[in-house]
C-alpha positions in Angstrom: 69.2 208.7 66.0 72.7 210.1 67.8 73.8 206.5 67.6 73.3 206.6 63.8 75.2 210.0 63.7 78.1 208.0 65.8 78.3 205.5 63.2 78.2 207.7 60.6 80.8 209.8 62.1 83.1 206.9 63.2 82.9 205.3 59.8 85.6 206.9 57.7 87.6 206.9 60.3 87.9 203.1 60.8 87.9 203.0 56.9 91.2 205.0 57.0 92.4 203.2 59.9 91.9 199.5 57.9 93.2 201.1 54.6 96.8 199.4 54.5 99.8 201.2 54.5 101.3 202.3 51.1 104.3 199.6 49.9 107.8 200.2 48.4 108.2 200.0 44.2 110.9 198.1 43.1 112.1 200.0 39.7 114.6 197.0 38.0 116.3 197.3 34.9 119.3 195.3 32.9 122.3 195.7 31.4 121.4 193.6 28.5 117.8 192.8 27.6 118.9 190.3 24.6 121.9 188.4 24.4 123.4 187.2 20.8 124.9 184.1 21.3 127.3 183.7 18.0 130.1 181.1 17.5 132.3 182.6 19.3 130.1 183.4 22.4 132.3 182.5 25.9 129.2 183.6 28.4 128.3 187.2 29.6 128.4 189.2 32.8 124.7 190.4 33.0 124.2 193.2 35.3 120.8 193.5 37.2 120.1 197.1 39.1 117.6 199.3 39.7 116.5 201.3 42.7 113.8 200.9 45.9 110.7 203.7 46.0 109.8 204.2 49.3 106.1 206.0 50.0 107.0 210.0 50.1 110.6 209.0 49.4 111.8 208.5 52.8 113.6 205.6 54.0 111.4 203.7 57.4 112.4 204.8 61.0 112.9 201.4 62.1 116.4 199.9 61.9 115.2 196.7 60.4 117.4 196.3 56.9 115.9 196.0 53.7 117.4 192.5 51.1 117.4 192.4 47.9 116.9 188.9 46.1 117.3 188.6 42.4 116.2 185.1 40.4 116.6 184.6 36.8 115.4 181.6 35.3 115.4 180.5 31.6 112.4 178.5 29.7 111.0 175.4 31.1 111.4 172.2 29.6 110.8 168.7 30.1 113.7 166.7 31.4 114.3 162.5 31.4 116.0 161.9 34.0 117.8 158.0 33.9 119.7 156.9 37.4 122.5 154.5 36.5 123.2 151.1 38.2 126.2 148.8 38.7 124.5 145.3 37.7 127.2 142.0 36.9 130.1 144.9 36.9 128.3 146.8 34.5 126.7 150.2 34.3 123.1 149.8 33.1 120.2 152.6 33.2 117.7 151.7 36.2 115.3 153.6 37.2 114.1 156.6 35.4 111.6 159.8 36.3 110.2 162.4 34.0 109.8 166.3 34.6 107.1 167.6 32.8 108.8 171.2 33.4 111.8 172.3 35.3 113.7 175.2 34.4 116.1 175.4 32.0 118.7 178.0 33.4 118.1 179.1 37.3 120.7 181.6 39.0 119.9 183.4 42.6 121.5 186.3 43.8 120.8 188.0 47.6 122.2 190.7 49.5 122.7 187.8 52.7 122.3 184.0 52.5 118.1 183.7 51.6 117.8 181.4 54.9 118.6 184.5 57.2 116.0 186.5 55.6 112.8 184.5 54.7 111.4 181.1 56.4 110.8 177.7 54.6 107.4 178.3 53.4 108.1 181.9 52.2 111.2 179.9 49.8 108.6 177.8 48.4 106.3 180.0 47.6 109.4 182.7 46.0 111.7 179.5 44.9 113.8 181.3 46.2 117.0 179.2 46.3 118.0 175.7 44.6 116.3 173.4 47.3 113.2 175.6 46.5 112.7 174.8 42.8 109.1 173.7 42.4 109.9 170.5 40.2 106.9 169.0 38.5 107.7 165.1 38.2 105.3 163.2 35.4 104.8 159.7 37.8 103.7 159.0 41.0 106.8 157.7 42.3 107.9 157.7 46.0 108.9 160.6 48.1 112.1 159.3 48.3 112.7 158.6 45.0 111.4 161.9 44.1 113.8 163.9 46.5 117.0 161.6 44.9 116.2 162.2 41.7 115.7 166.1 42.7 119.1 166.3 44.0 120.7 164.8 41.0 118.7 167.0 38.8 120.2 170.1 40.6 123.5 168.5 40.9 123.8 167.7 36.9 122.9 171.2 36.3 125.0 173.0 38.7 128.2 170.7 37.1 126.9 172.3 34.2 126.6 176.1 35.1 123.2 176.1 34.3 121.9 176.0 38.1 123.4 178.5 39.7 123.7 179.9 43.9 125.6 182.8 45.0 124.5 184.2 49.0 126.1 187.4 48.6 126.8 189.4 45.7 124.2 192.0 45.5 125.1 195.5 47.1 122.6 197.9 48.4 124.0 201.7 48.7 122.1 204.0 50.5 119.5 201.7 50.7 117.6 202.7 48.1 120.0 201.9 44.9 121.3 197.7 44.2 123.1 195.9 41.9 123.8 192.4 41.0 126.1 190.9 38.6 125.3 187.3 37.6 127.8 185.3 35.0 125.3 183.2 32.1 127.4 180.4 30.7 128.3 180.0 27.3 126.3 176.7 27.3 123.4 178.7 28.2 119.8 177.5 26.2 117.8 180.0 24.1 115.0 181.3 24.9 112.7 184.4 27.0 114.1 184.6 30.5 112.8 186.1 33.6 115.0 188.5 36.1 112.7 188.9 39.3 113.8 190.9 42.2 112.1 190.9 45.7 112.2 193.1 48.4 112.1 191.7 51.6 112.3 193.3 55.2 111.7 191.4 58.5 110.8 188.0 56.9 108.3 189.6 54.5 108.3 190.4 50.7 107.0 193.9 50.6 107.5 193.9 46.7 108.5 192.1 43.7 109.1 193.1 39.7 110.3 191.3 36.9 112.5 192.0 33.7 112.3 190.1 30.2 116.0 189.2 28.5 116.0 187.4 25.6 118.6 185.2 24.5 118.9 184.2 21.1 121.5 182.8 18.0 122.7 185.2 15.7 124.3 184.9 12.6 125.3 181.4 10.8 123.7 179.6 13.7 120.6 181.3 14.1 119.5 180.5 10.5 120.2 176.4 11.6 118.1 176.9 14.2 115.3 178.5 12.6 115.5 176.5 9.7 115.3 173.4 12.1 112.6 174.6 13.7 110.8 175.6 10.7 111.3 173.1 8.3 111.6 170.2 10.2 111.4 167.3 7.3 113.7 169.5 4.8 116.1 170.3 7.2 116.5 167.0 8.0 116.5 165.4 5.0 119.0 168.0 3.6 121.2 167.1 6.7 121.1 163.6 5.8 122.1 164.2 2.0 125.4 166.0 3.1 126.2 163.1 5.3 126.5 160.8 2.4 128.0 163.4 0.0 130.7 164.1 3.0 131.3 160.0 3.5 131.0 159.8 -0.5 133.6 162.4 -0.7 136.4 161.0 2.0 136.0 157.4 0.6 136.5 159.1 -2.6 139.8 160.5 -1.5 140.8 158.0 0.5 141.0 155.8 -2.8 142.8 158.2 -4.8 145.7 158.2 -1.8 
């Protein structure tokens, strides 16, 4: 019986002792949450910030720092990708490899470079940096091939603006408040994005949250697109009928000169 009491007694106590410790918030917001992307759109400095809730609102003891990471990432789509090849002194396509999905837009923003704060496997899991990106390929080609064609993916896109890496532009003050600024290109694609931020102290994420911008045609061009999307065949075929009135039209004028 007294060793039943013990248990009894010794119970909540190990219960409280297993319960884990309470985590940080992340409370993100951003400057923008839709973008209009007229004709006249250049690109847009899109600010991320927000603050870090610690448990009873005090900062830890230790002196290990706290990073901030911030990804944004556009819609996925499917990508061709062809690999060009000099045959007889001239260029042909050679071999080829499908993504089924691979993101559209990527930008990544940290406090410090991302391979000072996390290992490897912790990047993979995150994607949390350009040689991160989980790519989904459609064939079963070689590693090797796979890795090339990976590279050249991520190379196209940076050339573009569309893939972008910068180690250092997010401030922390007080360690509690951070900020980011990250440029989007006026080549950006529509679409939902994702802004995530992560926490991370000593190697670990402690926490992560995400924000929803939207960026989206307004005006003359947003009612192409739509209608494209919408009504596929009509569009089309309405497309095609000012072709020839256009060509009609120049030969036209080009006879009366």
């Amino acid at each position: 019986m007294p060793k039943y009491c013990i248990a009894l007694v010794l119970a909540p106590l190990l219960m409280g002792q297993a319960r884990p410790a309470p985590k940080p918030i992340l409370v993100p917001d951003v400057s923008q949450s839709t973008i209009e992307i007229a004709y006249s759109f250049t690109g847009a400095d899109l600010l991320l910030f927000g603050a870090i809730l610690y448990p009873g609102g005090r900062l830890p003891d230790d002196d290990k720092p706290a990073d901030i990471v911030v990804v944004i990432k556009g819609p996925s789509q499917p990508i061709l990708l062809r690999e060009k090849a000099k045959v007889a002194g001239i260029w042909v396509n050679a071999a080829r490899l499908r993504y089924s999905s691979a993101p559209s837009f990527y930008a990544i923003a940290s406090s410090r470079p991302v391979n000072q704060l996390v290992d490897p496997r912790t990047k993979a899991i995150y994607e949390l940096g350009l040689d991160s990106l989980q790519l989904s390929p459609s064939s079963n080609a070689p590693q090797a091939q796979q890795d090339r064609f990976a590279r050249g993916l991520v190379d196209l896109k940076k050339r573009a603006k569309l893939y972008l890496e910068s180690p250092a532009p997010v401030e922390i003050k007080d360690g509690v408040l951070y900020r980011a600024r990250i440029t989007i290109p006026a080549r950006v694609p529509v679409g939902r994005f994702t802004a995530e931020t992560f926490l991370i102290r000593d190697g670990r994420v402690l926490a992560a949250a995400t924000s929803e911008i939207e960026i989206r045609k307004s005006g003359f061009e947003r009612f192409v697109a739509r209608s494209a999307e919408k009504w596929a065949i009509p569009y089309g075929l309405f497309t095609v009928f000012l072709s020839v009135l256009f060509g009609w039209g120049a030969g036209w004028i080009a006879r009366r000169i």
